[in-house]
C-alpha positions as CSV (number, residue, x, y, z in Angstrom):
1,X,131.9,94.0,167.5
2,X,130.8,90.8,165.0
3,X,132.5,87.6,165.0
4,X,134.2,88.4,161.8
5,X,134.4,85.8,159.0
6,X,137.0,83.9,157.9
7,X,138.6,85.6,154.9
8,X,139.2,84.1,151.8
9,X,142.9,83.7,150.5
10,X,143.7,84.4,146.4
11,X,146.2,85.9,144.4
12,X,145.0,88.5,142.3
13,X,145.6,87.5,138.9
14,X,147.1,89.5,136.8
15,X,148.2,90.1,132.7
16,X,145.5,90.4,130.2
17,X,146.2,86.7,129.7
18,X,145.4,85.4,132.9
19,X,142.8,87.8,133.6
20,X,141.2,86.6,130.5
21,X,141.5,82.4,131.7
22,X,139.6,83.6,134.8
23,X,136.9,85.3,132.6
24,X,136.7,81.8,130.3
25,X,136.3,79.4,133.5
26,X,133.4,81.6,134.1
27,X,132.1,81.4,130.8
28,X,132.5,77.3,131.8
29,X,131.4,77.1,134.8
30,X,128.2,79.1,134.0
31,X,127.5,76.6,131.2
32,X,128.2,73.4,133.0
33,X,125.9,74.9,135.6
34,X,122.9,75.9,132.8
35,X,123.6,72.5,131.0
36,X,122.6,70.5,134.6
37,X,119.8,72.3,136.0
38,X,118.3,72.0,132.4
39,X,118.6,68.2,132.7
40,X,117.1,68.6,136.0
41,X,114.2,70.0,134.8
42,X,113.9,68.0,131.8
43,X,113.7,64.8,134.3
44,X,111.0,66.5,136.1
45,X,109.2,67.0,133.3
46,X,109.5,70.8,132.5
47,X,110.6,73.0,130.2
48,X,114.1,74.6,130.4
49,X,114.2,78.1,129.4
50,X,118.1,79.3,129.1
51,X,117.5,82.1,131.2
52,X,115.9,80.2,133.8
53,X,118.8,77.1,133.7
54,X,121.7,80.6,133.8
55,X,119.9,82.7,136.3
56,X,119.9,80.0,139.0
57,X,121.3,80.4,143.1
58,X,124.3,77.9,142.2
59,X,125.3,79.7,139.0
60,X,125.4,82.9,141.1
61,X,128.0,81.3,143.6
62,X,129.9,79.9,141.2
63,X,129.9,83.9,139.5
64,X,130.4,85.7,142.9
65,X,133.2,83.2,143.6
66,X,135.1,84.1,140.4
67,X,134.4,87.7,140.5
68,X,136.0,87.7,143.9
69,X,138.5,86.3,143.1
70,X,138.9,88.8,139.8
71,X,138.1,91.7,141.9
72,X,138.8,94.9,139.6
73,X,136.4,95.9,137.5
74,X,134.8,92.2,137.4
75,X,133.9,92.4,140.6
76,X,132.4,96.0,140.5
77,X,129.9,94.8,137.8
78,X,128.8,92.2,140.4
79,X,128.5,95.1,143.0
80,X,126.4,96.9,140.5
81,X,124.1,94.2,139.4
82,X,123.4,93.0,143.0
83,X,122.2,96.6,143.8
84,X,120.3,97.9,140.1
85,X,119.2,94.1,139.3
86,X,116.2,94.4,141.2
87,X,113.4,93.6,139.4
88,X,115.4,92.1,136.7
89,X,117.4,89.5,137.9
90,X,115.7,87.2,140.2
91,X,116.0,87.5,143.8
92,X,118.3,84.6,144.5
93,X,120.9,85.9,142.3
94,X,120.9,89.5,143.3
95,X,121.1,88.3,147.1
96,X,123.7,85.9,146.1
97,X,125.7,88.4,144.3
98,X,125.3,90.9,146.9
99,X,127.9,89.1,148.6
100,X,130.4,91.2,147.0
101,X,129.8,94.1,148.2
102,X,132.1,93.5,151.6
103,X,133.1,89.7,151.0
104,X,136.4,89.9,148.7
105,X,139.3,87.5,148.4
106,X,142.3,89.2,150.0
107,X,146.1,89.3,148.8
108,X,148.1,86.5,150.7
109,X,150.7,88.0,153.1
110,X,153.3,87.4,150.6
111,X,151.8,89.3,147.9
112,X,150.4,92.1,149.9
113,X,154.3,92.3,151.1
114,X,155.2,93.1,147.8
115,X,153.0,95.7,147.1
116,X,154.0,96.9,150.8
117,X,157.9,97.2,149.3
118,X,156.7,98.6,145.8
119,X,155.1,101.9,147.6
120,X,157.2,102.3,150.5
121,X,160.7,100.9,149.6
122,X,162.4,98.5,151.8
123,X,162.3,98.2,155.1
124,X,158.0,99.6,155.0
125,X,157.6,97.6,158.5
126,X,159.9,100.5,160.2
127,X,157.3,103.0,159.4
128,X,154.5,101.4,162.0
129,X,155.1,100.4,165.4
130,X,152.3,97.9,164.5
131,X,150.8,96.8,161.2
132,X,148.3,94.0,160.8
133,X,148.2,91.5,158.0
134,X,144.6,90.5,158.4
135,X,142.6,93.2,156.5
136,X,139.9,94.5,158.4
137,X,138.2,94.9,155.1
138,X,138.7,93.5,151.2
139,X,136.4,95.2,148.3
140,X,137.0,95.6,144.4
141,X,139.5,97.8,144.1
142,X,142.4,97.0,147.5
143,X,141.9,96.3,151.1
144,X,142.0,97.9,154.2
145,X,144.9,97.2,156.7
146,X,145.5,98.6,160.2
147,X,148.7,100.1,161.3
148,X,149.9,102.3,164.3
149,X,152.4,105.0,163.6
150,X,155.4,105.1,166.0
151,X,153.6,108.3,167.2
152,X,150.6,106.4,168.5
153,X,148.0,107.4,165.4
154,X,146.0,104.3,164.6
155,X,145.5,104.5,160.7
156,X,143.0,102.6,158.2
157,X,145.4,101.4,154.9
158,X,143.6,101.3,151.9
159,X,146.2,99.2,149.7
160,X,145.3,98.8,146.3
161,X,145.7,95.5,144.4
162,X,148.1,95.1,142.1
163,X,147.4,95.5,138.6
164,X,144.1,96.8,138.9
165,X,144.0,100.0,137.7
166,X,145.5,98.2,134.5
167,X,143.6,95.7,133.5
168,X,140.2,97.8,133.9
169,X,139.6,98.3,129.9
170,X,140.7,94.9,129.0
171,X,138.1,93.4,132.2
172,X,135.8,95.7,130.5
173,X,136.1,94.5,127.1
174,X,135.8,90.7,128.7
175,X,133.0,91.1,130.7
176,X,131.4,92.3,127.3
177,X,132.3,88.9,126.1
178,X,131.0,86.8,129.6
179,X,127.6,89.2,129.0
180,X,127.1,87.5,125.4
181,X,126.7,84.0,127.1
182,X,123.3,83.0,126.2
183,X,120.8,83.4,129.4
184,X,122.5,85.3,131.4
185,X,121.4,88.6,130.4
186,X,117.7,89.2,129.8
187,X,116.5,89.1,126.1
188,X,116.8,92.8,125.2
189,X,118.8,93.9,127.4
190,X,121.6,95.7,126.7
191,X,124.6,96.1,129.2
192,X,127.1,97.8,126.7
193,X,125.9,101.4,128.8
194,X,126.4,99.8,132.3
195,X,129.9,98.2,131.4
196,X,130.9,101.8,130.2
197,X,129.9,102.9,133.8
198,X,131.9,100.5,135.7
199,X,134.7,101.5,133.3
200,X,134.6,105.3,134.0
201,X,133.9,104.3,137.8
202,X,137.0,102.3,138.1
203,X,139.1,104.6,136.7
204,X,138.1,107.3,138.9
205,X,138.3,104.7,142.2
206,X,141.6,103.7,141.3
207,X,142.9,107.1,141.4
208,X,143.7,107.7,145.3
209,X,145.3,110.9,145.1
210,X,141.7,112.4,143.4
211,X,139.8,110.6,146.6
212,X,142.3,112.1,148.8
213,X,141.4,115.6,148.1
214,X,137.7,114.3,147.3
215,X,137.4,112.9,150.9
216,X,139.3,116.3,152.1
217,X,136.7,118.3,150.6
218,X,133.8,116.5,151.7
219,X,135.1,116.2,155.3
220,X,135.4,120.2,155.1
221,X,131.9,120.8,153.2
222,X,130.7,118.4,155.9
223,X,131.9,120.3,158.9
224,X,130.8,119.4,162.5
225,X,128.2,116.7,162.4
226,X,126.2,114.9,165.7
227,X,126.4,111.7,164.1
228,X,128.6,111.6,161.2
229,X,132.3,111.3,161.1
230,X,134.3,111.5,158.2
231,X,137.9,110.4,158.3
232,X,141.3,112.4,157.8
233,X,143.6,112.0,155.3
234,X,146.9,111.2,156.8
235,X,149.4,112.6,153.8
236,X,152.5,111.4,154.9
237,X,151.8,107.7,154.5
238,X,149.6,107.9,151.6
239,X,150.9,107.2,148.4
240,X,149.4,106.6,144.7
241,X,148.5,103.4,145.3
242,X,148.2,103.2,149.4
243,X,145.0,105.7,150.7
244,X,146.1,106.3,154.5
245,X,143.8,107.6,156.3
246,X,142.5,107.9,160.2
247,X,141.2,104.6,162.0
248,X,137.6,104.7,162.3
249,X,136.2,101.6,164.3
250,X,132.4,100.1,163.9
251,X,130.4,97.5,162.3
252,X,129.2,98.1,158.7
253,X,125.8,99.8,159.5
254,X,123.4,96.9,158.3
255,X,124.1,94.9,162.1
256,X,121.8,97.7,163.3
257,X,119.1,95.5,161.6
258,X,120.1,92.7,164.1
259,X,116.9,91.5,166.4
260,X,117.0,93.6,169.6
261,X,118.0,97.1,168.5
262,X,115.2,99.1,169.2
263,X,112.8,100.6,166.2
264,X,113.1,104.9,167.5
265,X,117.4,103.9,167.5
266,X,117.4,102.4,163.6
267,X,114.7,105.1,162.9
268,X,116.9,108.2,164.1
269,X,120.3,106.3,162.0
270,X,118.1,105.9,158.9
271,X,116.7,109.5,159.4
272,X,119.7,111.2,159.2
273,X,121.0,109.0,156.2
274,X,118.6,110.5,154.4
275,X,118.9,113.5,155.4
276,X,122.6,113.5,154.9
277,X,121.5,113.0,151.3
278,X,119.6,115.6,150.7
279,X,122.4,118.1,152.2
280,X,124.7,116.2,149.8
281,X,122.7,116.8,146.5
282,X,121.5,120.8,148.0
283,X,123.8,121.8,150.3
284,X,126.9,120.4,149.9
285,X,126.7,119.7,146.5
286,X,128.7,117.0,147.0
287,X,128.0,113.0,146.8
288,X,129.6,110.4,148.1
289,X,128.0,108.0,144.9
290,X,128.9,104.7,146.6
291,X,126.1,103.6,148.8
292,X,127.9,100.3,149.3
293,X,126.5,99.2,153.2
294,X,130.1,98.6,154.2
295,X,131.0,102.3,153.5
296,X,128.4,103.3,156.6
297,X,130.4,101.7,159.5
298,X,128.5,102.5,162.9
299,X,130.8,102.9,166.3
300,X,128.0,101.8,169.2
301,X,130.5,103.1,171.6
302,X,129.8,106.5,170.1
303,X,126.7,106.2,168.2
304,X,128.0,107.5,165.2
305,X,128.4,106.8,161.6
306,X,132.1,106.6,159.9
307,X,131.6,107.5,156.1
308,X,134.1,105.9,154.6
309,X,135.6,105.4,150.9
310,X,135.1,109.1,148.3
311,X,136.5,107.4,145.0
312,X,133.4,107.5,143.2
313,X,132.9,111.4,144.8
314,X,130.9,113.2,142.6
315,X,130.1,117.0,142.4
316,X,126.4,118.2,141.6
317,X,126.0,121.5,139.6
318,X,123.8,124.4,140.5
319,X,121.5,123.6,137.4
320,X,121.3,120.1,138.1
321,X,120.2,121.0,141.7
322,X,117.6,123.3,140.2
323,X,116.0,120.2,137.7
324,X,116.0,117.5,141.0
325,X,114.2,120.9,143.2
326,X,111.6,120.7,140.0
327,X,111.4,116.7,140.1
328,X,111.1,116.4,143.5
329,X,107.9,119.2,143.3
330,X,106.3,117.4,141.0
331,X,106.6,114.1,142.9
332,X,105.2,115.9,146.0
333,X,102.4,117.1,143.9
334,X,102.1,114.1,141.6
335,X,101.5,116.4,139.0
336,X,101.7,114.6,135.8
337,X,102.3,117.4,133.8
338,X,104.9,119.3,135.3
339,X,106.8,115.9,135.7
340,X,106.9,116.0,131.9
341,X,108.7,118.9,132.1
342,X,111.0,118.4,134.7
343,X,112.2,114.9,133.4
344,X,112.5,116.5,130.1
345,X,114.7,119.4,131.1
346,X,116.5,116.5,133.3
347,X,117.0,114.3,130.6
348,X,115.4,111.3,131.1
349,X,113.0,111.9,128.3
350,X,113.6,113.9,125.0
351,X,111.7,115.7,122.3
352,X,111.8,112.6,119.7
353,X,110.6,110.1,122.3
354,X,107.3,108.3,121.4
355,X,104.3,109.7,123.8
356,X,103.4,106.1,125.5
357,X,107.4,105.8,126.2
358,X,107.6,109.6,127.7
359,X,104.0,108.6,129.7
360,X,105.8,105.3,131.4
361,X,108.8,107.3,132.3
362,X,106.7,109.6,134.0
363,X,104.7,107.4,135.6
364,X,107.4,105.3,136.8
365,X,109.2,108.7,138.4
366,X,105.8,109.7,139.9
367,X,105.2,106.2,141.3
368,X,108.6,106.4,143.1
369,X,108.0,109.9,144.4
370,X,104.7,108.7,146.2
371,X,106.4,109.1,150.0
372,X,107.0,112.7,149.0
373,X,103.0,113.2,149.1
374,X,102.4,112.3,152.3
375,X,103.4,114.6,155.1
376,X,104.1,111.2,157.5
377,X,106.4,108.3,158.4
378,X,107.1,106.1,155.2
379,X,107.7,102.6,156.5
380,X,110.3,100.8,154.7
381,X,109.7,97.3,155.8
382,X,105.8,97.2,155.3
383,X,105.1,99.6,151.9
384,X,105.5,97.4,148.5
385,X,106.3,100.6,147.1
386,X,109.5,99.2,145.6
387,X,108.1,96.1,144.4
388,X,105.7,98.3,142.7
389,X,108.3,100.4,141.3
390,X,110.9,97.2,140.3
391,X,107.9,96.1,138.5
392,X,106.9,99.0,136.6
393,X,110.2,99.7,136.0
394,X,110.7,96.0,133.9
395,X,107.2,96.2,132.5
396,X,108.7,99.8,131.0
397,X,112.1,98.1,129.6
398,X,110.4,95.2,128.5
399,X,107.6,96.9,126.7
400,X,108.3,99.9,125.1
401,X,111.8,100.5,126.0
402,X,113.9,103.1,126.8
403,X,115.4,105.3,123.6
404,X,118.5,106.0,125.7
405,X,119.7,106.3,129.3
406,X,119.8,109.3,132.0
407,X,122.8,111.7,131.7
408,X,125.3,109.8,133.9
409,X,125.1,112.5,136.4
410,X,121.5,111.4,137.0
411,X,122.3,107.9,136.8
412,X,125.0,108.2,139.7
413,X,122.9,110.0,142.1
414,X,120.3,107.5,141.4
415,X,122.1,104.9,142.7
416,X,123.2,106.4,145.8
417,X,119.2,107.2,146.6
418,X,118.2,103.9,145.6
419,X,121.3,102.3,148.2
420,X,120.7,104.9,150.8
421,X,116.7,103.6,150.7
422,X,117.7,100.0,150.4
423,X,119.6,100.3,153.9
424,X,116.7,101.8,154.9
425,X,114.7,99.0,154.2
426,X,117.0,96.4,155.5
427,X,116.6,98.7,159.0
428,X,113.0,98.5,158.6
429,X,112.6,102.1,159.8
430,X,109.9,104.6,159.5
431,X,110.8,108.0,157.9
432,X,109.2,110.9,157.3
433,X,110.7,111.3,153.6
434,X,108.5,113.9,152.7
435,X,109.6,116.6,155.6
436,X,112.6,115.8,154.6
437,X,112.8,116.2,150.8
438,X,110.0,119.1,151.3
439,X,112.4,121.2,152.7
440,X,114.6,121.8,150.0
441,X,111.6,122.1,147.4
């Protein structure tokens, strides 16, 4: 195991009222950070642009730390835009906000106590031979405590914060607000479609008795696996707001990147996570839509992966399987033609769309199907393949636009792909993505 960091201490706030100061000292502090780098530059003789003097490295500390310290559905937009700002936002400020992806405040002992006593009644401490107060992990929505049943099971507590599942429309209809501050949203842009996301996402994450039978499902769909390991639901200690569930050891699956661990080992993990999502989206038809790296936590006693966290669970229907089979053939054949088709029936073009906007769709899907042509290794940590894509991608939005976004079906399993093949690239393996895709095609 990692020397593990320090973790931060901070109420979370909550009340519409309070919420909503947090959300205005943003709004300040992003400002007061703008208003100085543009004096900076104005000394040194430049220019300021306002996105330029918004978008900078200590603006997106200053955000990360307040979004922490929101968590909710504030903190799930930073999650977001860390992982589909690529391209958009510059790299400083996705890396930055990428932080919150396993960095959280967590509750202080004397409010996570109260939520303790709220769920369990009185006296919770009799219930575990041992419970720890430091969280073995902190995220947007709870926290993950440790606890050993009188019994001897060792169980992982996911312990929701307080007030979050309440306050996710009114952090919503703020973050709206903070999103209006000049600069720090790209000039046409509009983030009205990714707020209603998170929205619809929180709601569904917050709901622990729908991931308890989600994570039951998937652990049963998922069977007997070499190198996964899915954890079971322990009912008698979960409650509506408490997800217990088996203890599953590890480091989040990223430390595999660390110098030393040889290229076939991160190879074979990074193998089967793709794999595993290809049986998800064909097989299983069931995905696990939160690619966040701290869900993948890898046990090196063992070898093998924990999959953790099934809020954002999502099902895939037998037509929808049948338009990715016809997307993913026309990437393999980078037939131009028969991707019109297939992202047409998909829905990520329409009828009325103008021809040059319907072209740089396809172009842009074909361009990101490219490993699916070749019948070899596609290495993650030398191909510019997503730089290429990144770029088309803003050159697309920029230009000619989009006339309206991908079924939210699409846009879910999108991001698991794109996390999945981030990991990948942070693991600099080599995988043979077309053998793997090609088998299902």
């Amino acid at each position: 195991m990692t020397a593990k960091r320090t973790p931060r201490t901070a109420t979370v706030p909550q009340g519409r009222t309070r919420r909503l100061l947090h959300f205005g000292r943003a709004v300040g502090e992003l400002a007061a950070g703008a208003a100085a780098e543009g004096l900076s530059r104005l000394a040194r003789g430049q220019v300021p642009k306002a996105s330029a003097m918004m978008l900078t490295p200590a603006n997106a500390r200053r955000l990360a730390n307040r979004l922490s310290r929101l968590r909710g559905a504030a903190m799930k937009f930073g999650q977001l835009m860390s992982m589909d700002g690529h391209g958009v936002l510059p790299p400083q400020f996705t890396e930055l906000l990428g932080s919150l992806r396993d960095q959280a405040h967590v509750m202080p002992a004397s409010q996570l106590a109260e939520v303790l006593e709220q769920e369990y009644g009185v006296g919770w401490h009799r219930r575990f031979r041992q419970f720890s107060f430091e969280p073995v992990a902190a995220a947007s929505i709870g926290q993950v405590h440790r606890a050993t049943t009188h019994d001897g099971r060792v169980l992982a507590l996911k312990i929701q914060y307080p007030g979050v599942r309440e306050s996710i429309d009114s952090d919503v209809a703020n973050l709206a607000l903070l999103a209006k501050t000049p600069g720090l949203v790209p000039a046409g842009l509009d983030p009205a479609p990714l707020f209603e996301r998170v929205r619809r996402v929180l709601h569904q994450e917050t709901d622990y008795v729908a991931e308890a039978r989600a994570l039951a499902e998937y652990r049963e769909r998922l069977g007997d696996d070499e190198l996964f390991v899915v954890p079971e639901v322990d009912a008698e200690h979960s409650t509506g707001r408490i997800l217990a569930t088996s203890f599953q050891p590890g480091d989040t699956i990223d430390h595999l990147a660390a110098p030393g661990v040889p290229q076939a080992h991160r190879d074979r993990v990074a193998e089967a996570l793709c794999h595993l999502v290809v049986r998800e989206i064909f097989e299983l038809r069931l995905v696990q839509t939160d690619p966040n790296f701290a869900n993948y936590l890898y046990d090196p006693e063992t070898r093998r992966v924990a999959l953790l966290d099934f809020g954002a669970t999502q099902t895939v229907s037998l037509q929808r399987v049948e338009h990715l089979r016809a997307l993913g053939r026309a990437m393999r054949d980078q037939d131009a033609d028969a991707m019109t088709r297939a992202a047409r029936r998909a829905g990520f073009i329409a009828e009325t769309d103008p021809p040059d906007q319907a072209r740089g769709v396809v172009n842009l899907i074909l361009t990101i199907g490219e490993p699916l042509a070749h019948d070899r290794p596609f290495d993650f940590a030398r191909s510019d393949l997503f730089k290429r894509s990144f770029e088309a991608g803003r050159e697309q939005f920029f230009g000619d636009g989009f006339s309206h976004a991908p079924p939210p079906d699409l846009v879910f399993l999108q991001r698991k792909m794109v996390g999945v093949f981030m990991l990948c690239t942070r693991l600099k393996a080599r995988v043979n993505l077309a053998r793997l895709f090609g088998a299902q095609l």
